[in-house]
Backbone bond lengths (Angstrom), bond angles and torsions (degrees), N, CA, C in turn:
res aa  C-N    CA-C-N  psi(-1)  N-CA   C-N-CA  omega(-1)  CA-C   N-CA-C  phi
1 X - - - 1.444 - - 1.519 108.98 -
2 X 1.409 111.36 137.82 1.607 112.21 -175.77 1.728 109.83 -136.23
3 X 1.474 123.93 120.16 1.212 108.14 178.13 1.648 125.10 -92.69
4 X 1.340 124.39 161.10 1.355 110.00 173.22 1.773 106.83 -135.95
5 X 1.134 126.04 166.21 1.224 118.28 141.45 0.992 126.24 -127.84
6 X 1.586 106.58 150.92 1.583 129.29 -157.98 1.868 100.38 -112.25
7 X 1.211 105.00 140.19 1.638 127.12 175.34 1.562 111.24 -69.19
8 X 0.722 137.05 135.84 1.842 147.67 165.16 1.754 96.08 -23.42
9 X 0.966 97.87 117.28 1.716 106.93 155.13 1.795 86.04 83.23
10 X 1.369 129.35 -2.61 1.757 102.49 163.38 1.425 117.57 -86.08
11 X 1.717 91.61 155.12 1.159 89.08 174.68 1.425 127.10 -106.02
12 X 1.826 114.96 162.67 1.523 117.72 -155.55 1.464 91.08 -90.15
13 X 1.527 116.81 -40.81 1.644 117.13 -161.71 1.900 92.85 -160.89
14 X 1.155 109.97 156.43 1.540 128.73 -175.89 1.454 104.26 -116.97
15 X 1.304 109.39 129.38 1.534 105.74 166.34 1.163 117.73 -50.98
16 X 1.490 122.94 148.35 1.522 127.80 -159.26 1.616 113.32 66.83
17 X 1.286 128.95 -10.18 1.400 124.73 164.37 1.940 102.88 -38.55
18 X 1.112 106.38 154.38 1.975 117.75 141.98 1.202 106.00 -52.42
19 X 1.233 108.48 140.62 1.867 125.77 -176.04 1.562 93.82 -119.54
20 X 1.762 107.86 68.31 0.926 79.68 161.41 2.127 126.74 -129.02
21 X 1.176 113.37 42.23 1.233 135.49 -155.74 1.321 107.23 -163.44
22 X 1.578 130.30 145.52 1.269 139.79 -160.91 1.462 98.87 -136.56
23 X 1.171 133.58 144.45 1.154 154.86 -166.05 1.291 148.93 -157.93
24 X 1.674 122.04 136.17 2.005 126.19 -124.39 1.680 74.52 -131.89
25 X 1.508 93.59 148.98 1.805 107.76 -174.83 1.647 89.10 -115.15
26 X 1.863 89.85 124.57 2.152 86.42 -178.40 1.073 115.69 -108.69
27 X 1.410 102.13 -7.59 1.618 113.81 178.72 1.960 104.23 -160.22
28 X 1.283 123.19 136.64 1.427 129.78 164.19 1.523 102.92 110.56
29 X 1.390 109.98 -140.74 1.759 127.58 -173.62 1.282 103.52 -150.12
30 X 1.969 114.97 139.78 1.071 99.28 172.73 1.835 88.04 -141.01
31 X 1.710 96.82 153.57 1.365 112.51 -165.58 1.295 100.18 -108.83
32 X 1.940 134.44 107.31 0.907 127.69 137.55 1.492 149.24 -53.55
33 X 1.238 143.50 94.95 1.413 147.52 -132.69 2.137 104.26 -127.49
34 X 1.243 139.79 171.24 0.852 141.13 -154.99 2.065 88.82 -179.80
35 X 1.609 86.23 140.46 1.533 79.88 -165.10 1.518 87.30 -138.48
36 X 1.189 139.40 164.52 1.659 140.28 -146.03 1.856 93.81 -126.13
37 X 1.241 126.61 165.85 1.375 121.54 161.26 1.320 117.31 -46.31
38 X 1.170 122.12 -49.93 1.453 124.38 -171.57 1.506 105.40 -78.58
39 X 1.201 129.58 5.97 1.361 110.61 168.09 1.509 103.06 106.73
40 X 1.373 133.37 -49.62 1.254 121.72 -179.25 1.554 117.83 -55.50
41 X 1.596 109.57 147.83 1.417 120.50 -154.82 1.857 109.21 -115.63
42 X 0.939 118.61 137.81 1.332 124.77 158.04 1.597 116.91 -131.00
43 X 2.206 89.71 151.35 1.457 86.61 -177.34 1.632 103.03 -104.40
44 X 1.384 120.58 129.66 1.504 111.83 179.27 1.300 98.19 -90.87
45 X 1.232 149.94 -25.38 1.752 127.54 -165.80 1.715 102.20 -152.11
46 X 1.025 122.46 164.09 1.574 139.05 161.39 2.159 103.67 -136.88
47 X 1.235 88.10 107.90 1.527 111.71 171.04 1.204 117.77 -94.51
48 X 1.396 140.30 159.37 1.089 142.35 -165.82 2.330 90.81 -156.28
49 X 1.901 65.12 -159.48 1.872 81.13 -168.90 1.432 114.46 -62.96
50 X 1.416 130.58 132.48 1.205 137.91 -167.49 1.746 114.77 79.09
51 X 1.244 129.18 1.16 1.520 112.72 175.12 1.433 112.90 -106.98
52 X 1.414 95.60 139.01 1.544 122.21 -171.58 1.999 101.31 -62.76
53 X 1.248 138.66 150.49 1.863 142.42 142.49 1.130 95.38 -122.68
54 X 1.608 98.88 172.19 1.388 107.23 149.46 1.537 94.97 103.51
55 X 1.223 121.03 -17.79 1.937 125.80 171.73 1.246 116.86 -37.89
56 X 1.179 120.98 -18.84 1.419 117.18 177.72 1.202 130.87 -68.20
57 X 1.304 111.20 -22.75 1.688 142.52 159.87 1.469 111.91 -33.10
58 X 1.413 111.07 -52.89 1.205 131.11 -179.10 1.612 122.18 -55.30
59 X 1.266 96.13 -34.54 1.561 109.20 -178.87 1.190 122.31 -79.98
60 X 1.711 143.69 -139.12 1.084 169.62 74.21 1.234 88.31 28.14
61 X 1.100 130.60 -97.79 1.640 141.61 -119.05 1.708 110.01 -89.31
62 X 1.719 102.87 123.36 0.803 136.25 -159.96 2.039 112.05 -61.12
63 X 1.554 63.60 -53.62 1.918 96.05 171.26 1.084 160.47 -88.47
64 X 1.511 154.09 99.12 1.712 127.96 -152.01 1.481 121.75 -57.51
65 X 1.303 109.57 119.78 1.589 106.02 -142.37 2.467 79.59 -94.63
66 X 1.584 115.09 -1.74 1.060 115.79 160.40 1.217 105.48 -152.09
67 X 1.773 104.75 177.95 1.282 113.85 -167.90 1.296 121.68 -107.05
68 X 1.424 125.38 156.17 1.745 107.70 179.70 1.420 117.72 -123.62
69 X 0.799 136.32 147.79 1.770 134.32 -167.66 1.165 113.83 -173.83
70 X 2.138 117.78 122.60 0.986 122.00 -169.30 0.987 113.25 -68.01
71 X 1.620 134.05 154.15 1.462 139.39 157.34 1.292 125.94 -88.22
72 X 1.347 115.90 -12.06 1.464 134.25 161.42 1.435 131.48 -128.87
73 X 0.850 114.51 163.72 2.045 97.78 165.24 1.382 93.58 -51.69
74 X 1.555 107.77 151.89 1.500 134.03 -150.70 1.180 93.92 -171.34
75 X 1.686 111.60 130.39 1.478 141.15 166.55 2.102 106.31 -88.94
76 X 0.924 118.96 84.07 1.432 100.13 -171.50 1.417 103.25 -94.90
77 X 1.028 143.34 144.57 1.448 154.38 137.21 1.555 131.30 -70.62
78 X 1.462 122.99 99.57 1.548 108.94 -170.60 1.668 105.93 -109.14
79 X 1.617 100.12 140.97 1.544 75.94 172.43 1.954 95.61 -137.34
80 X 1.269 102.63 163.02 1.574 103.55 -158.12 1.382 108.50 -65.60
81 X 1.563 130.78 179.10 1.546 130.16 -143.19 1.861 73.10 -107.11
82 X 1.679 120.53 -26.16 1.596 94.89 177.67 1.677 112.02 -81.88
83 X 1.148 114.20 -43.80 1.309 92.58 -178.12 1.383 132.54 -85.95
84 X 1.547 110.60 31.03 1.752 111.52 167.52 1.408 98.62 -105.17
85 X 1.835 116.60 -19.98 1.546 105.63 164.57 1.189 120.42 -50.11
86 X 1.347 101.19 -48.18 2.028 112.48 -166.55 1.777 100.28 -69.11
87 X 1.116 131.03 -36.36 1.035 127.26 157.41 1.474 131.58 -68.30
88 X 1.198 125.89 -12.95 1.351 105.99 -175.65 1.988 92.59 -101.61
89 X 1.681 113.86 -24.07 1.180 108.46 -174.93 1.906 108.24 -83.59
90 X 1.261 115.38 -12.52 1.140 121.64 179.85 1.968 110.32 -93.58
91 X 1.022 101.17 -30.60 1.757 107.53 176.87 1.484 131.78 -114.25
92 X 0.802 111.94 66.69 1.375 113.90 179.93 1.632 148.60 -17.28
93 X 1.718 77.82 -28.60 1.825 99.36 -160.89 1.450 74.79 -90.73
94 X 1.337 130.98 -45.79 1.373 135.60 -165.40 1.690 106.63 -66.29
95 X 0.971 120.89 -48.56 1.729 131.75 154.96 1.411 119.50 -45.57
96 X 1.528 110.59 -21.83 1.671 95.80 -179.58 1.365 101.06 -105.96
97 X 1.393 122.66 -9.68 1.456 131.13 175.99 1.718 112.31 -47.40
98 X 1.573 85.78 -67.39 1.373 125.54 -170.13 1.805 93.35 -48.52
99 X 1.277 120.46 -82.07 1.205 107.50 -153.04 2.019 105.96 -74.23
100 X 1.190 125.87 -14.15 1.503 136.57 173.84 1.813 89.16 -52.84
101 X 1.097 96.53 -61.64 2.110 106.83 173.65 1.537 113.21 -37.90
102 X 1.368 114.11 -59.73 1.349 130.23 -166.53 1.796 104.80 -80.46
103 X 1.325 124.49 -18.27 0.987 133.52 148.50 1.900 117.40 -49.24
104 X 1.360 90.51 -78.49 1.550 97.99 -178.35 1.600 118.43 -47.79
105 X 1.261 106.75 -50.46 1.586 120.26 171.38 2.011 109.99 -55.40
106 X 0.701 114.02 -40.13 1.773 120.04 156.15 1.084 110.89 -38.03
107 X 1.275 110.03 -90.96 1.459 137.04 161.63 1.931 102.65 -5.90
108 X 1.561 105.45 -81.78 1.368 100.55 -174.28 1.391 120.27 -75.49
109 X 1.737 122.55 -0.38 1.610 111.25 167.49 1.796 98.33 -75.10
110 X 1.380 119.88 -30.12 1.696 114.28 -171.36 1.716 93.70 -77.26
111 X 0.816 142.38 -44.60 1.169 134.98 -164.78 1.516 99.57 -54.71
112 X 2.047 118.15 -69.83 1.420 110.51 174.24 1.670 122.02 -36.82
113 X 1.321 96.77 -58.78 1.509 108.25 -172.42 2.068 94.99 -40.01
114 X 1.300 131.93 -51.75 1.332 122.47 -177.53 1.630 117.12 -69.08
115 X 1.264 102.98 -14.22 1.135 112.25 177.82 1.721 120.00 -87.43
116 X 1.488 94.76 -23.80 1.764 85.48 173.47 1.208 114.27 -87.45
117 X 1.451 107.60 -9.14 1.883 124.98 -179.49 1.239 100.39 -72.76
118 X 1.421 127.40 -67.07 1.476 122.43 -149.46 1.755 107.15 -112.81
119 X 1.308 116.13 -18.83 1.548 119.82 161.73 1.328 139.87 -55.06
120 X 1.144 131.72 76.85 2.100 110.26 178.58 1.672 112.03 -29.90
121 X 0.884 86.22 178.18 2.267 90.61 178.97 0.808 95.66 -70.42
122 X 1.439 144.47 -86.74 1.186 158.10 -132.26 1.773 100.75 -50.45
123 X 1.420 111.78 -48.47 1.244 114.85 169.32 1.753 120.88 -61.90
124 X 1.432 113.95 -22.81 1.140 120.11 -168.52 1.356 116.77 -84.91
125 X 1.799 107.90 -36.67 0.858 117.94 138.70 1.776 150.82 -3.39
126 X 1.495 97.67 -75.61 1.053 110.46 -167.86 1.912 99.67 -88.41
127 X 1.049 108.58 -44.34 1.675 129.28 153.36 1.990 88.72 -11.55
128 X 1.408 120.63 -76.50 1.605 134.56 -137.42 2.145 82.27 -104.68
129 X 0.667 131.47 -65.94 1.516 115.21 164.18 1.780 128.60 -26.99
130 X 1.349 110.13 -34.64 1.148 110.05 -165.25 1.923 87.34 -110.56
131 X 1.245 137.37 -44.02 1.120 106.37 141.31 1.927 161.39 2.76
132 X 1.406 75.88 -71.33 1.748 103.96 175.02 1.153 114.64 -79.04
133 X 1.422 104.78 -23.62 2.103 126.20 178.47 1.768 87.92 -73.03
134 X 1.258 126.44 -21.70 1.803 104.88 -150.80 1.554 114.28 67.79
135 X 1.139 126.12 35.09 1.152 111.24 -174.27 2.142 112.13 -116.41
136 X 1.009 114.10 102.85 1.647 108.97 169.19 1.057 115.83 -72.60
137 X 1.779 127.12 -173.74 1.116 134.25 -168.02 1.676 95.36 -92.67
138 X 1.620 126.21 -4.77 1.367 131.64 176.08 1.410 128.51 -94.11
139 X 1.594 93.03 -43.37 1.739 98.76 176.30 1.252 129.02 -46.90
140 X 1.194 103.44 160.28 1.313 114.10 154.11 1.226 137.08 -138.70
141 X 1.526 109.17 71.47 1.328 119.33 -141.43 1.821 85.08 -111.13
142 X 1.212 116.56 146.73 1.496 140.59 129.68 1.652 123.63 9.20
143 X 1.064 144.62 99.13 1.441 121.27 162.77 1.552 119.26 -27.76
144 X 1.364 134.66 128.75 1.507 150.96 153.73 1.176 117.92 -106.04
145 X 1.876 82.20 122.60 1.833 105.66 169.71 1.349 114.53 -50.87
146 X 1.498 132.92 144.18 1.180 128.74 174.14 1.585 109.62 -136.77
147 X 1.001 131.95 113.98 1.252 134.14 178.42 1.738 116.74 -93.45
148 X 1.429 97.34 97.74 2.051 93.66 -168.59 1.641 82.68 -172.69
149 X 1.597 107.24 131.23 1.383 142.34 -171.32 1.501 114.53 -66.44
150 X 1.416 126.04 143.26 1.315 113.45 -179.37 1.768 108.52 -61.82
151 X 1.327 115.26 -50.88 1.368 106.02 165.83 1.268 121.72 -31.79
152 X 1.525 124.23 -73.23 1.799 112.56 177.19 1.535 129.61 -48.56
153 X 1.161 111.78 -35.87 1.482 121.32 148.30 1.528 104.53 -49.56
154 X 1.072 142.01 -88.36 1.490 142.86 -146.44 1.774 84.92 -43.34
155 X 1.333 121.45 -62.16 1.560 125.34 -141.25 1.844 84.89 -67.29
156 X 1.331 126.19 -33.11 0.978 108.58 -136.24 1.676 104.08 -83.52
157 X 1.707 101.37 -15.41 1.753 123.12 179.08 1.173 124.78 -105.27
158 X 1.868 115.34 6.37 1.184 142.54 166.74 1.246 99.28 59.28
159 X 1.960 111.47 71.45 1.916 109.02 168.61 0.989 88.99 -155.70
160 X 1.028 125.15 168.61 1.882 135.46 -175.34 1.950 104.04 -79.17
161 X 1.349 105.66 151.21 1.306 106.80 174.87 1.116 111.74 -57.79
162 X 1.671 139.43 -15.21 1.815 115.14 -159.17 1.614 79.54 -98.90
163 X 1.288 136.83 16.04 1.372 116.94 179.94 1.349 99.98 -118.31
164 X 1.876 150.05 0.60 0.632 123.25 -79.85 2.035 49.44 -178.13
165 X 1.796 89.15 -71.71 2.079 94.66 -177.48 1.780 100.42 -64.58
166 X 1.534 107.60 -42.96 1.486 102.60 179.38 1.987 120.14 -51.78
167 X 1.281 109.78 -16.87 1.607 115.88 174.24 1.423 120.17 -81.85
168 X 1.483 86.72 -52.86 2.081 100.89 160.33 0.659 113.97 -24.51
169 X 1.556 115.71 -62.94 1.554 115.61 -142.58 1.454 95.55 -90.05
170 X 1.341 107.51 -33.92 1.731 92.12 178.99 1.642 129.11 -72.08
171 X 1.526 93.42 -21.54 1.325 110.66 164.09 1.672 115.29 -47.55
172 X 1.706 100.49 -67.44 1.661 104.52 171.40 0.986 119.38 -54.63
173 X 1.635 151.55 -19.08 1.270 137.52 179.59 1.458 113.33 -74.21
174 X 1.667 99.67 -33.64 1.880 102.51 -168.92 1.280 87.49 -84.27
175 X 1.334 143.42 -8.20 1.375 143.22 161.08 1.720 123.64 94.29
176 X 1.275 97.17 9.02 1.507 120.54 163.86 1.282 111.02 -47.30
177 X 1.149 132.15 -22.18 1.639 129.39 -175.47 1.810 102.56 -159.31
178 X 1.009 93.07 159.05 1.621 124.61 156.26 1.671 119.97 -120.51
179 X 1.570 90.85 111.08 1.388 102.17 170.44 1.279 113.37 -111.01
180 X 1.518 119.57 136.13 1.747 115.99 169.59 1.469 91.83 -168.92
181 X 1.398 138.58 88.23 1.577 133.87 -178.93 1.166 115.32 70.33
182 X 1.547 137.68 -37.71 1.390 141.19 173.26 1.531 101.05 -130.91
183 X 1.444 124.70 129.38 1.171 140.08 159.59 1.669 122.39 -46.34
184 X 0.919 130.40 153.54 1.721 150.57 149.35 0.613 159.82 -106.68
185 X 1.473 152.47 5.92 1.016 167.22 166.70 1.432 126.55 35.08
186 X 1.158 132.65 108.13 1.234 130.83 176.42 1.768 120.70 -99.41
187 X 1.103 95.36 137.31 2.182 79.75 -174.27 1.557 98.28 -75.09
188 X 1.272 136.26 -10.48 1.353 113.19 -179.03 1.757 126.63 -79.63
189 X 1.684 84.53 0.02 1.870 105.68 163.09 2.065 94.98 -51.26
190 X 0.750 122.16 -67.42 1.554 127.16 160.57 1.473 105.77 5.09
191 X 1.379 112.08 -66.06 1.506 104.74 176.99 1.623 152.94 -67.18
192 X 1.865 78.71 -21.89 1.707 105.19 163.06 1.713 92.39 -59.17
193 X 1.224 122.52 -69.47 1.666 127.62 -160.60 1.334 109.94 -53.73
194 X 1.599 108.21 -20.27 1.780 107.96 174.23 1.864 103.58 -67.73
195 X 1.295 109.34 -48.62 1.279 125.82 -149.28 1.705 117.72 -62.88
């Protein structure tokens, strides 16, 4: 296992890369994306601290069938496609981790996926803000700084950036956040999502 860190907007692996190494986020955010022949882009996931990519390794597939790229400074950890075999067939506890993970991570690509269906932005928005905050409908965690561009946001809720600053800002007035170069998060964003 070898760690590195990656700069805002680099990337870890390119679709069509070799699949051959799987990889744990130890510090930052990383944006899995999938891009079509013609160039148009989608984002399938936003990961944070503690989630496993790169599973595809494991399978069949030769190739990164998507791409990954931090949105912040990012601690990544990679470790090769042989030795997470020898580990997941040699450890068990480590094998039930792994897929309990790959469960949950399911779980939250279907959740977005309903969310870009039946959500306006503004909701989607606040949905991927309070996210990136760490924040559930239980915690009670702290406001978190977030350092990530209105552009990567826009791509990541599928709306253009001037709609994207137009939410911000309305966001910051009801006082759900602080924006000025690094983001904030407030948990009472929570109540827009009740509303």
């Amino acid at each position: 296992m070898s760690a590195r860190d990656y700069a805002h907007n680099e990337a870890i692996f390119d679709q069509g890369d070799k699949a051959n190494a799987m990889f744990y986020v130890q510090t930052g955010n990383v944006k899995l994306t999938v891009a079509s022949k013609s160039g148009k882009k989608a984002v399938l996931a936003i990961l944070r601290k503690g989630d496993f990519f790169g599973e595809g390794c494991l399978g069949k597939q030769s190739l990164r069938m998507s791409g990954a790229m931090a949105i912040q400074s990012s601690s990544i950890a990679r470790v090769s496609k042989t030795t997470i075999a020898r580990v997941i067939r040699d450890e068990p506890a480590f094998a039930n981790l792994l897929v309990a993970h790959l469960v949950i991570r399911i779980g939250r690509i279907e959740e977005d996926l309903v969310d870009q269906i039946f959500s306006p932005s503004e909701k989607r928005l606040a949905r991927l803000l309070l996210f990136l905050g760490h924040f559930s409908p239980k915690s009670v965690a702290e406001p978190v700084h977030i350092k990530v561009s209105q552009e990567t946001l826009a791509e990541m809720i599928g709306t253009t950036r001037s709609r994207v600053s137009y939410f911000m800002n309305r966001f910051r007035k009801m006082g759900f956040i602080e924006y000025n170069g690094s983001l904030r998060v407030h948990r009472s964003l929570h109540t827009f999502m009740l509303g």
